[in-house]
N, C-alpha and C positions, 0 to 999 in steps of 0.2 A: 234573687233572694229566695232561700228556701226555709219555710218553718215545718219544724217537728212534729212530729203527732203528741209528743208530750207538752207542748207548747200550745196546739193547737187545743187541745180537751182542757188544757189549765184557761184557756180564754175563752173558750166557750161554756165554761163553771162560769168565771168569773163576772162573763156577760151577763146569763142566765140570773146569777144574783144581783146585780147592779140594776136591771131592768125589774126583778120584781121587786127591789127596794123604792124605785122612784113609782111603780104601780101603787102601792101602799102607799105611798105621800099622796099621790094625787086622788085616792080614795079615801082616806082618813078625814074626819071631820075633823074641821077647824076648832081649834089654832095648831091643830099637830098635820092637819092637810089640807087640801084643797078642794075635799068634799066632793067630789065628783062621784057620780055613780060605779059601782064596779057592775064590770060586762068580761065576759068570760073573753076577749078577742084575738087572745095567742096563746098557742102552745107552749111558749115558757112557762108560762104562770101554773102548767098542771105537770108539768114535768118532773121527773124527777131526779 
């Protein structure tokens, strides 16, 4: 199985945003999240 470089940068967007939408749930206070501390712990979150 071989993936494209255009395939590959579209899933790595996609990830990128996926991951820092569920950061956001889980730092948002309650009732819209989980309230949890936000802590800087991966380079997605500052990426661009």
């Amino acid at each position: 199985m071989s993936i494209g470089i255009e395939n590959l940068g579209k899933f790595v967007f996609e990830y990128i945003s996926k991951y820092r939408e569920g950061y956001e749930s889980f730092t948002s206070l309650p009732p819209n999240g989980a309230g949890y501390p936000k802590y800087t712990i991966s380079p997605f979150l500052k990426s661009v």
